[in-house]
N, C-alpha and C positions, 0 to 999 in steps of 0.2 A: 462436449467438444473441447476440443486441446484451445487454450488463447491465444497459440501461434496460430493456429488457424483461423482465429476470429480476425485477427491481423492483417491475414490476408483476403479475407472477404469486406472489409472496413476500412475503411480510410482511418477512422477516428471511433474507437473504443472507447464507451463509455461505462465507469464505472464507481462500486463504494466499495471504501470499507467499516465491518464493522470489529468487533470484538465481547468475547464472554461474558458473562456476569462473572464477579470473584466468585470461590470456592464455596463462601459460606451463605450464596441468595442461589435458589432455585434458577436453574437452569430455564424457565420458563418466562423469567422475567423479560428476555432478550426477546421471546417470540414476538411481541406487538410490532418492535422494531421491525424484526425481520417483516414481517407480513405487509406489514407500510412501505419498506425498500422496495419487497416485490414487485406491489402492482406500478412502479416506477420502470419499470422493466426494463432495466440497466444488462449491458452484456455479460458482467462475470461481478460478485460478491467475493469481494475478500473478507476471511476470517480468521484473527491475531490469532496467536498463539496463547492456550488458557495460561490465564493467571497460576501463577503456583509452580510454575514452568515442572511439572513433573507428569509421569506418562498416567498416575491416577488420577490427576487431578485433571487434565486436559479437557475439555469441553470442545476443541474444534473440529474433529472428527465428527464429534454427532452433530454441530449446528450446521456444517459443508454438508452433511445426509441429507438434511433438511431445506435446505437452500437447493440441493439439486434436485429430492425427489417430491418434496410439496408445494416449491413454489416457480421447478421447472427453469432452473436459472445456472449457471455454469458458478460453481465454486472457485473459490483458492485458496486454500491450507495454508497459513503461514505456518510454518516447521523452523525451531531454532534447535544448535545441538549442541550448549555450553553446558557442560556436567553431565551431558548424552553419552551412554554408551552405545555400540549399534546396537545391541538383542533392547533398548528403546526405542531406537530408531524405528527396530523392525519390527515392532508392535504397533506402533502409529503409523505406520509406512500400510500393515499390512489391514488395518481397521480401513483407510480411506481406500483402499485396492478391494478391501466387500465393502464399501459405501457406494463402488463407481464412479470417486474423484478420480481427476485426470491432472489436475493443475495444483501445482504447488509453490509457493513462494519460500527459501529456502533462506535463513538467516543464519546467524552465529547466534545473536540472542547477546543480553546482557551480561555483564560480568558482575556478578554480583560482589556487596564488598564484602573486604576481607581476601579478596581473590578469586581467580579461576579456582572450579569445581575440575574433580579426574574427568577427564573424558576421552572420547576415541576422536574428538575431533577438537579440532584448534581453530579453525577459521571456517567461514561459510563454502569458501571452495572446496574444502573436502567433505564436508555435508554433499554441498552438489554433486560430486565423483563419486560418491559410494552412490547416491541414487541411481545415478544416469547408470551405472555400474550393474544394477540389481534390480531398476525398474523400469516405466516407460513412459514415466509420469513428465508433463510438460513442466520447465520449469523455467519459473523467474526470479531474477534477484533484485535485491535493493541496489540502489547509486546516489550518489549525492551531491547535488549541483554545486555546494561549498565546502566540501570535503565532509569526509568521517571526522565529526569529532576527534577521536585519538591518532586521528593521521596525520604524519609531520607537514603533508602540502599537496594538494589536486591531484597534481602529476602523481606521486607517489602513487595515490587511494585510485586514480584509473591506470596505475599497472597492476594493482590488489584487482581491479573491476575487469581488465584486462582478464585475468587467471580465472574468471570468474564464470566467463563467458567462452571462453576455450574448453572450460571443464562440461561445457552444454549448456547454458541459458539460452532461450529462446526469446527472451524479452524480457524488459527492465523497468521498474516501478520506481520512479526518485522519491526521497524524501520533502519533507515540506517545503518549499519557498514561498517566498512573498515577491522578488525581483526575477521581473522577468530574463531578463537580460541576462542574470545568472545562469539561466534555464538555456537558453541559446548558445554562450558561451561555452557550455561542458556539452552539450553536443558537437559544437564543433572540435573541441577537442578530442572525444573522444572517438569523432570519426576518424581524421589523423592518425588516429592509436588502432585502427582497422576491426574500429567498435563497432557492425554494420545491423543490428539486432535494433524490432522496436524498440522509444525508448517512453512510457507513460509518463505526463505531468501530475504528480501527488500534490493536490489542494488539499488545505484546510481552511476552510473559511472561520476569520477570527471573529467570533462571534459570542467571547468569551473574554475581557481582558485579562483577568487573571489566570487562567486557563491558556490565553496564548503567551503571554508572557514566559510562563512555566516552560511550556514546549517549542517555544524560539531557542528559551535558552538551555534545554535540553539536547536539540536537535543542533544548534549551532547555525539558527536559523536567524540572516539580518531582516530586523523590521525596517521599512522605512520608515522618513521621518515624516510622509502625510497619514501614515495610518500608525503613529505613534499619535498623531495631533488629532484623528479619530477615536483613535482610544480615550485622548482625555477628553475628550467632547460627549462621549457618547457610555463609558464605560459604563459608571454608574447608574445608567438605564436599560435593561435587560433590553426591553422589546428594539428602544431605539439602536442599540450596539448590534444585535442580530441580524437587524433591517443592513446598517452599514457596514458588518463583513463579509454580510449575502452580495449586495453591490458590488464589494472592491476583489472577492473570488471571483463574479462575474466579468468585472472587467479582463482583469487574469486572464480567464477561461477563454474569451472571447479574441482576445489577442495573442493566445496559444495558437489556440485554431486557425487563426488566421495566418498565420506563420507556419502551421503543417504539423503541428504535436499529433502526434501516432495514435494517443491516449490522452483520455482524463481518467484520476481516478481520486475521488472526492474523500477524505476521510471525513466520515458523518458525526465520529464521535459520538454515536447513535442517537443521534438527533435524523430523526425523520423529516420533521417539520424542515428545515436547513435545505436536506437531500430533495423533500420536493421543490420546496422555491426554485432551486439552481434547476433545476428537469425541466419544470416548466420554460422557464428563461430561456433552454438553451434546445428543448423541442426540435424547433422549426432549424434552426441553425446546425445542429447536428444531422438534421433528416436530409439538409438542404447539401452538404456536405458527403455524405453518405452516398446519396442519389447521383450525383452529378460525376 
């Protein structure tokens, strides 16, 4: 099933994502994960884009197979196209069309340094146009509640998110936050900007300090200062730091919802353990939700 369509049968989409093993550990190592996500039976499984960003090395194809035809669960290809030409594109376009993926998340992907790589595509919007162009695949983009890193200012990044969604996105996965009220904010802006597509709230729950740290400040994501004061209370204790970023996602979560978020979509960082705590928690409240 396409996820636009999950959208409109759901108030509130729920879901993970995960990502490949690198290049050089068996592709097998990920299945426990997968198999533990499953029986959480989440609506649609994201799957990053493999490591090694090239069309041999990719692994999302085959673990989207597997996600849809073993464990019965709706996929989502992340697809980046920095150093892509299309006869790549259209190799991995046309692996997940005999897989029977339907849903793709469609990126630019990193810039690696040293520079951009040659490629047939510049930005994520023209990745999106040549698909919508040559397939029929659902598709969603990334947004970001305090801009793209390299973007001079909001405004800017939702007229970039604007071109994004005119080119065919069906709905929209944000990058990580920690404030909610960020998360509020760029919606309302971008409805103004006659952005009317679901839009998904992208949790991560910090349950790692040095781990979230890293990807705060990758992401260009503000920590607060009560779960900065968590961090130092709790960092240096695995169990008890995981217990307290499980909580402060759930609070998140809970106050999402409460507010009418279209979507959750959990980045598990394939931590299973993590993805069921929150399942569990949020159970009855999603069903309750759902139902009504």
């Amino acid at each position: 099933m396409k996820i636009s369509k999950l959208h409109e049968k759901k108030k509130v989409v729920f879901s993970f994502e995960i990502f490949p093993p690198k290049p050089q550990y068996p592709i097998e190592t990920v299945y426990d994960t997968l198999e533990a996500l499953g029986d959480l039976s989440p609506d649609f499984i994201s799957v990053t884009y493999g490591a090694g960003g090239s069309v041999r090395e990719n692994r999302t194809s085959e673990l989207s197979g597997m996600i849809k035809h073993k464990l019965k669960i709706e996929p989502m290809a992340h697809l980046t196209c920095v150093g892509s030409r299309k006869a790549d594109i259209n190799t991995i376009l046309a692996e997940l069309q005999a897989g029977g993926i339907q849903n793709i998340l469609a990126l630019r992907g990193d810039i690696p340094e040293g520079g951009a790589l040659d490629s047939d595509f510049t930005y994520a919007a023209d990745l999106i146009r040549y698909i919508k162009e040559t397939t029929d695949f659902d598709i969603a983009a990334a947004c970001y509640p305090e801009k793209h890193t390299e973007c001079e200012s909001l405004e800017k990044d939702i007229e970039h998110l604007k071109q994004k969604v005119d080119c065919g996105v069906g709905h929209l996965v944000t990058q990580l936050f920690f404030y909610n009220d960020h998360f509020y904010d760029f919606c309302d802006k971008i409805e103004t900007k006659g952005i009317h597509v679901p839009v998904t709230a992208g949790i991560m729950p910090m349950v790692n300090k040095k781990q979230m740290e890293r990807m705060a400040t990758m992401c260009g994501a503000q920590i607060p200062e009560k779960h900065r004061q968590m961090m130092e209370k709790y960092g240096d204790d695995p169990a008890a730091m995981r217990e307290a970023g499980i909580i402060y996602a759930l609070e998140q979560i809970v106050d999402l919802i409460a507010n009418g978020v279209r979507g959750i979509h959990i980045y598990t960082m394939n931590n299973p353990l993590v993805a069921r705590k929150i399942s569990m928690y949020l159970q009855n409240i999603l069903a309750s939700v759902n139902e009504s």
